[in-house]
C-alpha positions in Angstrom: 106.5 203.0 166.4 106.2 200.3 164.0 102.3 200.7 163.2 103.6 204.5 162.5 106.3 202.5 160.7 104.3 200.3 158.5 101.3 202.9 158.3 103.7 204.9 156.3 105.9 202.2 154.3 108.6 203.4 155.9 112.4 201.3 156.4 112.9 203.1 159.4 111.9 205.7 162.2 113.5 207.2 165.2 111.7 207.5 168.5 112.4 211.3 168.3 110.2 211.4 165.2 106.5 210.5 166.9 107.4 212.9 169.8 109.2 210.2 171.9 112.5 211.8 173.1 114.5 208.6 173.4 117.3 207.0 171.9 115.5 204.3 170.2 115.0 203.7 166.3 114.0 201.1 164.6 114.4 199.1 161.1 112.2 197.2 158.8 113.6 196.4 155.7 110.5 193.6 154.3 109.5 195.6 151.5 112.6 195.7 149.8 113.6 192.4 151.2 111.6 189.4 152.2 113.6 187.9 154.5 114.6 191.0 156.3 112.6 191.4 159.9 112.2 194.3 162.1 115.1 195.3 164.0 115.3 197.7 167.0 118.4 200.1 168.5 118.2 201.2 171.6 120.5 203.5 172.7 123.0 202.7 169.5 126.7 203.8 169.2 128.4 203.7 165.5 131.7 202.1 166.3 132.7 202.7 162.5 131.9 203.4 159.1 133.4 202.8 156.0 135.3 205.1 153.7 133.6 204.7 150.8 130.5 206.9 150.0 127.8 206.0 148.1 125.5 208.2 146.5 122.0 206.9 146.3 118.5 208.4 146.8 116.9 208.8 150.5 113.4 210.0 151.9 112.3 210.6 155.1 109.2 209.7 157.1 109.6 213.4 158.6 110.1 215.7 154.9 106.7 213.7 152.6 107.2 213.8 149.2 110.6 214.7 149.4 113.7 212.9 148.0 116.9 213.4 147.7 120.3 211.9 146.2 122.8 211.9 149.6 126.5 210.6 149.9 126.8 208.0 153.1 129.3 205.7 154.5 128.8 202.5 152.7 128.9 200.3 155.8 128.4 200.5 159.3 129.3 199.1 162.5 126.8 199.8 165.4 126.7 198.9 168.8 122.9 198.8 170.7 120.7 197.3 172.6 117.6 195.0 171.9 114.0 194.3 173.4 115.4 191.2 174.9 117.8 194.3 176.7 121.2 192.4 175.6 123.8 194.5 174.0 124.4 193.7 170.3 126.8 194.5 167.6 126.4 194.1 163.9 127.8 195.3 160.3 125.5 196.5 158.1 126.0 197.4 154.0 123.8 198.6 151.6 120.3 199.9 152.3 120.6 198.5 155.5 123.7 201.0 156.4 122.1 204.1 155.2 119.0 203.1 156.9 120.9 202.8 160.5 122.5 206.1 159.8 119.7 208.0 158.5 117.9 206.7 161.6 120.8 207.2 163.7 121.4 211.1 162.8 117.8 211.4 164.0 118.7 211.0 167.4 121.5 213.4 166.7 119.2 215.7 165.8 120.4 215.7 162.2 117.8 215.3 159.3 118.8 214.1 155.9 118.0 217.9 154.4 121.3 218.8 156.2 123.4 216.8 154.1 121.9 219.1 151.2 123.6 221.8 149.0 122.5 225.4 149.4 121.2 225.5 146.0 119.4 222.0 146.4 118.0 223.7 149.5 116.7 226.4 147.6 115.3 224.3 144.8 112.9 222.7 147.7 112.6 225.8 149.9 108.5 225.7 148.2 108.0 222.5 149.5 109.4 222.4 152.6 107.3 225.8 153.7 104.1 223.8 152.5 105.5 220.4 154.9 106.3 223.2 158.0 102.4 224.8 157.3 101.6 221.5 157.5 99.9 221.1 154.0 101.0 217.6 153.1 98.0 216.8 151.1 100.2 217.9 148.1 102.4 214.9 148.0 
């Protein structure tokens, strides 16, 4: 997962994502921030989010070429387990929140093109018929 990861300068990716069907993602925030290192969930709960909603612009590792402005909790509180197979929990805020939960609805089986508007939707409806034929050379 995380040469997939890297290969693709991604901040995260779900198990799910590479054909694994587990409840595992993981989280690598080092090219936004230096002193971040990989983190990895297995089997996370959210405990909580917060009620404010940001608005800020995602991609996914799944949809190339395609962004997106989506609303999201603002912070999180997620329960998982590590490699070292000890239960952690930890708040996250910021990039590192929307991360989680982009990662998270993965394993839900929710992708970030749900959260869209019908007429958003539409507006990419070109794009994402090239992504399903599988012609990503265009992005």
């Amino acid at each position: 997962m995380t040469d997939t990861l890297k290969e693709a300068n991604g901040l995260g990716l779900a198990a799910v994502q590479i054909g694994v069907l587990l409840r595992v993602f993981i989280i690598d925030l080092a090219a936004i921030d230096p002193t971040a290192s990989l983190k990895v969930y297995i089997n996370p709960e959210i405990l909580n989010t917060s009620g404010d909603e940001v608005e800020m612009e995602e991609g996914c590792l799944s949809f190339p070429g395609i962004y997106q402005k989506i609303f999201r909790p603002e912070r999180v509180r997620i329960r998982a387990t590590g490699l070292d197979g000890k239960v952690f929990e930890e708040s996250l805020d910021g990039v590192a929140a929307r991360a989680a939960l982009h990662e998270y609805d993965h394993i839900e089986g929710k992708l970030f093109i749900d959260y869209l508007s019908p007429i958003a939707k539409t507006l990419l409806s070109g794009k994402l018929k090239k992504l399903a034929a599988g012609d990503v050379a265009a992005y």
